[in-house]
N, CA, C and O atoms as CSV, one atom per row, in Angstrom:
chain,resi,resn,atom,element,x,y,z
A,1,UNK,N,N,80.496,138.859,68.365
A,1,UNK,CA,C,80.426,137.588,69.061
A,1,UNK,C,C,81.815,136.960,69.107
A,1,UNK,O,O,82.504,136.990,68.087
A,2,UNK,N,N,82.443,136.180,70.646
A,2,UNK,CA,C,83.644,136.323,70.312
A,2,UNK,C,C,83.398,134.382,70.513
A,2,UNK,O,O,82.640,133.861,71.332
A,3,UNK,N,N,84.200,133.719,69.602
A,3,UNK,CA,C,84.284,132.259,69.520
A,3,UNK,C,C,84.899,131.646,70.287
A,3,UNK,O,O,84.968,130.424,70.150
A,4,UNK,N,N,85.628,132.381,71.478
A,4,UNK,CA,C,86.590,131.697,72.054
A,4,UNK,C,C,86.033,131.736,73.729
A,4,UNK,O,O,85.364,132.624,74.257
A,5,UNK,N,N,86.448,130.715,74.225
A,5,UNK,CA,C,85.471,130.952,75.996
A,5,UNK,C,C,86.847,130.244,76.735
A,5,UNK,O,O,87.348,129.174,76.389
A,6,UNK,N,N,87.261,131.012,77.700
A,6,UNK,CA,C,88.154,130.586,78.860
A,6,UNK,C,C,87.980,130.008,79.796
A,6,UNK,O,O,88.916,129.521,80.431
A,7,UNK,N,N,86.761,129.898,80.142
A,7,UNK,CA,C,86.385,128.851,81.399
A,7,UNK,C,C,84.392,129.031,81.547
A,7,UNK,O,O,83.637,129.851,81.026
A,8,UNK,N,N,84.155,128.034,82.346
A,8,UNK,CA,C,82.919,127.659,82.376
A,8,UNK,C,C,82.424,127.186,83.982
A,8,UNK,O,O,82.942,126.177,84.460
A,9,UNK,N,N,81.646,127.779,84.591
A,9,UNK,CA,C,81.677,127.229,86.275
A,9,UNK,C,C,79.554,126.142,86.007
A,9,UNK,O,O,78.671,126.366,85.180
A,10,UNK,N,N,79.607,125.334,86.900
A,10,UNK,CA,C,78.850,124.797,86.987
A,10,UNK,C,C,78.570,124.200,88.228
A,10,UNK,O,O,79.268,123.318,88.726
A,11,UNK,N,N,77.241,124.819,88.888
A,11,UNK,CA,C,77.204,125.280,90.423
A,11,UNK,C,C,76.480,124.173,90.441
A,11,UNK,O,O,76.459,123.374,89.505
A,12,UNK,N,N,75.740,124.026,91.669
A,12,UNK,CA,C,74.555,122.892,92.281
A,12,UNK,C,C,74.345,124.225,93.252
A,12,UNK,O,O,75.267,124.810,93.820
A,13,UNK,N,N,73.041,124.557,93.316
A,13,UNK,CA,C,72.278,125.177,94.035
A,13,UNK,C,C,71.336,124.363,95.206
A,13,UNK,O,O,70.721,123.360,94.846
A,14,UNK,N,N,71.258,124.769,96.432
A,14,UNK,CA,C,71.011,123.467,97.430
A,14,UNK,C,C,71.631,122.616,97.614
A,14,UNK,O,O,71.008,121.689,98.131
A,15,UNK,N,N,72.759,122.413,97.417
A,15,UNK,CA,C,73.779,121.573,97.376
A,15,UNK,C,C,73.838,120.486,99.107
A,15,UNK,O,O,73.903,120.978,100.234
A,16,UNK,N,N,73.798,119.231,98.822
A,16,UNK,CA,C,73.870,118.434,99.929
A,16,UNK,C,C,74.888,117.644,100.215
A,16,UNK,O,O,75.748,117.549,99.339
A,17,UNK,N,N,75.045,117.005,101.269
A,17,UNK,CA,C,76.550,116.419,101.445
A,17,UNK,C,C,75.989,115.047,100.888
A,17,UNK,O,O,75.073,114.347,101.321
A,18,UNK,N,N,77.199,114.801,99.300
A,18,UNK,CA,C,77.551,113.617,98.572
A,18,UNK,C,C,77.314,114.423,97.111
A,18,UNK,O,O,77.835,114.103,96.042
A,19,UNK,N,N,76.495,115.428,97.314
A,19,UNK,CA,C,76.185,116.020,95.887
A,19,UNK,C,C,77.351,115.525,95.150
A,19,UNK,O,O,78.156,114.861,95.803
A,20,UNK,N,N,77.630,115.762,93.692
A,20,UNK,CA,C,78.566,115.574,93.285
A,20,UNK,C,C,78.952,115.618,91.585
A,20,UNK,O,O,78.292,114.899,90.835
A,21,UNK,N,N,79.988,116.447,91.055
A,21,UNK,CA,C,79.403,116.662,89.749
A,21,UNK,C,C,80.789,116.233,88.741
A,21,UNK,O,O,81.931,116.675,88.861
A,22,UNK,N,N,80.481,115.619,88.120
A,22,UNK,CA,C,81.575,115.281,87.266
A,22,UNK,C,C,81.568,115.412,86.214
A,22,UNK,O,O,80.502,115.812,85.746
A,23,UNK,N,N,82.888,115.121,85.109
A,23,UNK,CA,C,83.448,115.636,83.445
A,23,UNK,C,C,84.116,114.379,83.476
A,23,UNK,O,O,84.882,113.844,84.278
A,24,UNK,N,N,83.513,113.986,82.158
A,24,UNK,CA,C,84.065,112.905,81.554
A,24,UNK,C,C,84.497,112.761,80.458
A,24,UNK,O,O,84.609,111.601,80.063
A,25,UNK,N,N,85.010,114.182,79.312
A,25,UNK,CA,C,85.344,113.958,78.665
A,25,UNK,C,C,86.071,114.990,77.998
A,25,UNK,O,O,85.543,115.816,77.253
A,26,UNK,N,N,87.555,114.925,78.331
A,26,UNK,CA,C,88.203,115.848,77.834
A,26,UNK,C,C,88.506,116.605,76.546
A,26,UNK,O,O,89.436,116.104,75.914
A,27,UNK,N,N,88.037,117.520,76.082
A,27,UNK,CA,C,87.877,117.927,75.000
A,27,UNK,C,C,89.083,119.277,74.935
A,27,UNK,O,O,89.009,120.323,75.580
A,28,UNK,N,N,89.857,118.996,74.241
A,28,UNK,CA,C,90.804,120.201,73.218
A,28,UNK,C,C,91.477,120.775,74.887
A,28,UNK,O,O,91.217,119.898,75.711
A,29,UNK,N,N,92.087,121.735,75.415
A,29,UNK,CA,C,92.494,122.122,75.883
A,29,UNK,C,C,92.031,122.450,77.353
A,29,UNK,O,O,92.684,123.142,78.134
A,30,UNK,N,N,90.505,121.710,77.694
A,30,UNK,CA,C,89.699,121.931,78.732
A,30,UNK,C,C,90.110,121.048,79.850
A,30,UNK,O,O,90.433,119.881,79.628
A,31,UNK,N,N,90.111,121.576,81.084
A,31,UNK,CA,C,90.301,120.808,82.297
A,31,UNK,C,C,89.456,121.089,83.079
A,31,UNK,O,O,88.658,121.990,82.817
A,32,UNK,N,N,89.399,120.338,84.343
A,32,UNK,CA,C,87.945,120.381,85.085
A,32,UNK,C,C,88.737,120.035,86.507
A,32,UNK,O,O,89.535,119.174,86.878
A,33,UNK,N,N,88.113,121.115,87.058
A,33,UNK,CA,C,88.304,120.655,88.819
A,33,UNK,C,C,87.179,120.678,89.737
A,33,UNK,O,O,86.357,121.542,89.432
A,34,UNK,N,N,86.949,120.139,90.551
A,34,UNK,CA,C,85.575,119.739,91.113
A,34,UNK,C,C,85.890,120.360,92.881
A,34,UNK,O,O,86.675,119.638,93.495
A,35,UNK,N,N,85.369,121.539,93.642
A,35,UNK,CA,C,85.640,121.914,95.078
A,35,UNK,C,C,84.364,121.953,95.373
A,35,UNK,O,O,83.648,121.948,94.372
A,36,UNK,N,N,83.758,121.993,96.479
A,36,UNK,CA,C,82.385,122.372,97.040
A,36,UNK,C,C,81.118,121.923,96.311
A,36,UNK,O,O,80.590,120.833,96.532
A,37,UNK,N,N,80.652,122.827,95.422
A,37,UNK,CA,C,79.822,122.591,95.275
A,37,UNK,C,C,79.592,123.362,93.768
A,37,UNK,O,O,78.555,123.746,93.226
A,38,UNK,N,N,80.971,123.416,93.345
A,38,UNK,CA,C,81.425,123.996,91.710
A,38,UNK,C,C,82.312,123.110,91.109
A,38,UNK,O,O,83.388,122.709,91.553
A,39,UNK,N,N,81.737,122.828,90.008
A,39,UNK,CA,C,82.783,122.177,89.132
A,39,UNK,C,C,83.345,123.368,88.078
A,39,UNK,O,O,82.589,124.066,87.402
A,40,UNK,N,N,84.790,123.464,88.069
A,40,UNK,CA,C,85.319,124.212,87.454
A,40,UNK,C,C,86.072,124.122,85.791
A,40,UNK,O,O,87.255,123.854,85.580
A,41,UNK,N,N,85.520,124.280,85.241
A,41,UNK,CA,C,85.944,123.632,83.453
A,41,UNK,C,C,86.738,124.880,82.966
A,41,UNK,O,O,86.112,125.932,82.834
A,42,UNK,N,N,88.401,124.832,82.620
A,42,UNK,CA,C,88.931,126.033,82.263
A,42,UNK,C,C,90.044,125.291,81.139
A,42,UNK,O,O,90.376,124.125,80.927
A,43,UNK,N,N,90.445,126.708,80.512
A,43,UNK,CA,C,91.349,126.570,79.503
A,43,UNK,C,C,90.411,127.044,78.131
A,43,UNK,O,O,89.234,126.698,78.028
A,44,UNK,N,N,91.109,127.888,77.095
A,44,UNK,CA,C,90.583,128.345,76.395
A,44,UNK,C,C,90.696,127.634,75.166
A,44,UNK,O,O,91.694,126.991,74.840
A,45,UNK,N,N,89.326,127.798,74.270
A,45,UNK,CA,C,88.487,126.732,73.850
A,45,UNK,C,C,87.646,127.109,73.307
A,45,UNK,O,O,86.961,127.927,73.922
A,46,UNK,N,N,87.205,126.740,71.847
A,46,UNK,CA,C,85.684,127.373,71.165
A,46,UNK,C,C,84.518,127.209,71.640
A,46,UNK,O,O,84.249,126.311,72.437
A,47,UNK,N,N,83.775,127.971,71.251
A,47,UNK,CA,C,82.122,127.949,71.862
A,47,UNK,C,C,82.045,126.402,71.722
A,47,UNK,O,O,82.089,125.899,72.845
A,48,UNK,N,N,81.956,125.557,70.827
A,48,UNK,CA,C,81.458,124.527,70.239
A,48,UNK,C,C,82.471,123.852,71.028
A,48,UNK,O,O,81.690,123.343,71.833
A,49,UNK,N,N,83.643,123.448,71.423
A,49,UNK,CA,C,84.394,122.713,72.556
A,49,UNK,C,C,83.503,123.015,74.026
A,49,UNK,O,O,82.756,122.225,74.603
A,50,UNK,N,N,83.722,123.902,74.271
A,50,UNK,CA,C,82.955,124.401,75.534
A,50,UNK,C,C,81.104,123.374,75.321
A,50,UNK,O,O,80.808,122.416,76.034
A,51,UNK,N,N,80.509,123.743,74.594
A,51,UNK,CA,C,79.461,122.958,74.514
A,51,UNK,C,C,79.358,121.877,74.366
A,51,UNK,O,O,78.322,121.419,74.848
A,52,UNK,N,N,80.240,120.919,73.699
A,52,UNK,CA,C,80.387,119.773,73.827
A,52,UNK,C,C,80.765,118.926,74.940
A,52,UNK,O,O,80.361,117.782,75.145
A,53,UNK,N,N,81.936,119.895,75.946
A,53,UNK,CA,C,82.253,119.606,77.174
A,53,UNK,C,C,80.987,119.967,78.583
A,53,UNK,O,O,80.820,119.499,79.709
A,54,UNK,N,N,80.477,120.758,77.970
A,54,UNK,CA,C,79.390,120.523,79.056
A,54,UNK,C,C,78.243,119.614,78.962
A,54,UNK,O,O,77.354,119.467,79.801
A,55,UNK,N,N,78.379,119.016,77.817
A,55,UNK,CA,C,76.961,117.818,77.536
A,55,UNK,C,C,77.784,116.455,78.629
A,55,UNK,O,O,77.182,115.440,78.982
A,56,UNK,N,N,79.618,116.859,79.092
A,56,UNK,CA,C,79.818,115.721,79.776
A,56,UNK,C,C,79.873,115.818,81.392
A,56,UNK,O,O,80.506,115.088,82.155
A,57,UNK,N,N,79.181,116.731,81.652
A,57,UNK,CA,C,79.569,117.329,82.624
A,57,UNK,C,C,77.467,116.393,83.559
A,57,UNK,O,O,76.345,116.555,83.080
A,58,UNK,N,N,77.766,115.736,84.595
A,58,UNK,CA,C,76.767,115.009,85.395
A,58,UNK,C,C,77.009,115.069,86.964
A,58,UNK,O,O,77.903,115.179,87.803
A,59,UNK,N,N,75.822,114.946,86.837
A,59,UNK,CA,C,75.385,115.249,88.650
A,59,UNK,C,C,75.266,113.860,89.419
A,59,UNK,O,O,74.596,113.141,88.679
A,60,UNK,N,N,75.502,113.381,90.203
A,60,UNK,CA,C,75.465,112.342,91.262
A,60,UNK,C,C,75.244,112.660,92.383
A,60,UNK,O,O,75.302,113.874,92.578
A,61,UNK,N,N,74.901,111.764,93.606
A,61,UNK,CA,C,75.074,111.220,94.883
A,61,UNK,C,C,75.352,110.481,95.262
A,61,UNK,O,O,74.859,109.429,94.854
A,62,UNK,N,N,76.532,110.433,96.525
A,62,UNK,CA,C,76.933,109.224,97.018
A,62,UNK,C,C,76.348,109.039,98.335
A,62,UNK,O,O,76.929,108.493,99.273
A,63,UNK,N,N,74.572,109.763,98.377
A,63,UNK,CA,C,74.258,109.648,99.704
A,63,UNK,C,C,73.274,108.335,99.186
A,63,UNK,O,O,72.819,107.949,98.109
A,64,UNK,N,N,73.222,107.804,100.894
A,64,UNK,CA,C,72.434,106.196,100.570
A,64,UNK,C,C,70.575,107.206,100.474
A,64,UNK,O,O,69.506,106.666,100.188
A,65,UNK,N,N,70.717,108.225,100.707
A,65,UNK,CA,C,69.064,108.646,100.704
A,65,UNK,C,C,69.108,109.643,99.951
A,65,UNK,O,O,68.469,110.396,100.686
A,66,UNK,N,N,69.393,110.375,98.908
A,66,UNK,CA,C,69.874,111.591,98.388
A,66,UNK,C,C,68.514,112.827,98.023
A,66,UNK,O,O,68.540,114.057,97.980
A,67,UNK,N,N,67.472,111.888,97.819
A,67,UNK,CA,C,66.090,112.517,98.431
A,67,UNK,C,C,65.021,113.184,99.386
A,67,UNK,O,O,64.194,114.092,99.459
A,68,UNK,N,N,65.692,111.943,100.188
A,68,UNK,CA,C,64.909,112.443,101.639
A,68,UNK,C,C,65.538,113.889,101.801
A,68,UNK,O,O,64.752,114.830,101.920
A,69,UNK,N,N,66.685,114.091,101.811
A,69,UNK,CA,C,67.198,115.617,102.293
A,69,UNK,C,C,65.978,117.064,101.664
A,69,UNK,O,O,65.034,117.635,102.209
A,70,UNK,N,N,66.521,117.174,100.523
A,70,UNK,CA,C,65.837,117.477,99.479
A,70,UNK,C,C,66.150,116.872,98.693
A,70,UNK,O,O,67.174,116.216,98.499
A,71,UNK,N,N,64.554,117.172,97.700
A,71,UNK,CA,C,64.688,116.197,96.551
A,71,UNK,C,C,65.133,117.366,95.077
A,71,UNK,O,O,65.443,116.870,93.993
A,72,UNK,N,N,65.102,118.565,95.237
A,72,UNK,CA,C,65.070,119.794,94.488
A,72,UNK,C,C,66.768,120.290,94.190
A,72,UNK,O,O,67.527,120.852,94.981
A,73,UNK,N,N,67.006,119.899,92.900
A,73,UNK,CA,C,68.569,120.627,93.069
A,73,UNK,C,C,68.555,121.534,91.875
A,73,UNK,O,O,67.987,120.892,90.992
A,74,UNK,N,N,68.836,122.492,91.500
A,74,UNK,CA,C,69.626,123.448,90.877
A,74,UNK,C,C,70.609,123.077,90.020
A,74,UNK,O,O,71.366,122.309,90.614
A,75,UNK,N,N,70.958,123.268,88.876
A,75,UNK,CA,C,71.972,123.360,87.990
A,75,UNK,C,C,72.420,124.921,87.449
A,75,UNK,O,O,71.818,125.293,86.441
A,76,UNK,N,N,73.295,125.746,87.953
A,76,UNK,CA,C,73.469,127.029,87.433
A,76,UNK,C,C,75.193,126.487,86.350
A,76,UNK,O,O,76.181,125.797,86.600
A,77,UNK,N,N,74.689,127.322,85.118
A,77,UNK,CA,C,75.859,127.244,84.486
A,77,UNK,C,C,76.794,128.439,83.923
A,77,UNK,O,O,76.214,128.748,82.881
A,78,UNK,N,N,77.693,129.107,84.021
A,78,UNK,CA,C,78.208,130.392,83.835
A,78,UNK,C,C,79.825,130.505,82.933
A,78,UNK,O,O,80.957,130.446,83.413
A,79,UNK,N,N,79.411,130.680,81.524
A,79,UNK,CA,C,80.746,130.781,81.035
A,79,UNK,C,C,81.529,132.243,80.787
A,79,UNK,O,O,80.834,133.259,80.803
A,80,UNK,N,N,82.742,132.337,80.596
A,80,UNK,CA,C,83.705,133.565,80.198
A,80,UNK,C,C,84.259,133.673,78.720
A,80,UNK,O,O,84.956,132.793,78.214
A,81,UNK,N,N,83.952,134.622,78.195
A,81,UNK,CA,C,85.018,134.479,76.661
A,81,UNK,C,C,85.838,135.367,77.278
A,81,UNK,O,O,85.972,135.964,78.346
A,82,UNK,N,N,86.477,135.195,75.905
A,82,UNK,CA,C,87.545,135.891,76.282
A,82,UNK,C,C,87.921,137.108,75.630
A,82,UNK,O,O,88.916,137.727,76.005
């Protein structure tokens, strides 16, 4: 088992326009970039950093109806050790 993880992706499946996913809390060597419809959490980092950084990791909409579209979204989460 290796303790160390290099990055972490965190998708939205069905993804709608305003979806939106954010990190709020920088932990040890982790950075986060947000394109499409992946938020990207990288930099290498213990299991237990990595897990802590994804408890900050939240979903939003900045649509005024974010339901009506669909109401069904997906959270896929996928990490790398190293």
């Amino acid at each position: 088992m290796n303790s160390s993880i290099t990055s972490a992706t965190v998708n939205i499946s069905n993804f709608q326009t305003g979806d939106t996913l954010s990190y709020d809390n920088f932990v040890g060597d982790i950075s986060a970039s947000f394109s499409g419809s992946t938020l990207t959490l990288s930099g290498t980092a213990t299991t237990a950093q990595y897990a802590t950084a994804l408890q900050h990791v939240f979903y939003s909409s900045t649509s005024d109806t974010p339901t009506q579209v669909s109401a069904n979204r997906t959270i896929n989460v996928s990490v790398t050790d190293s």
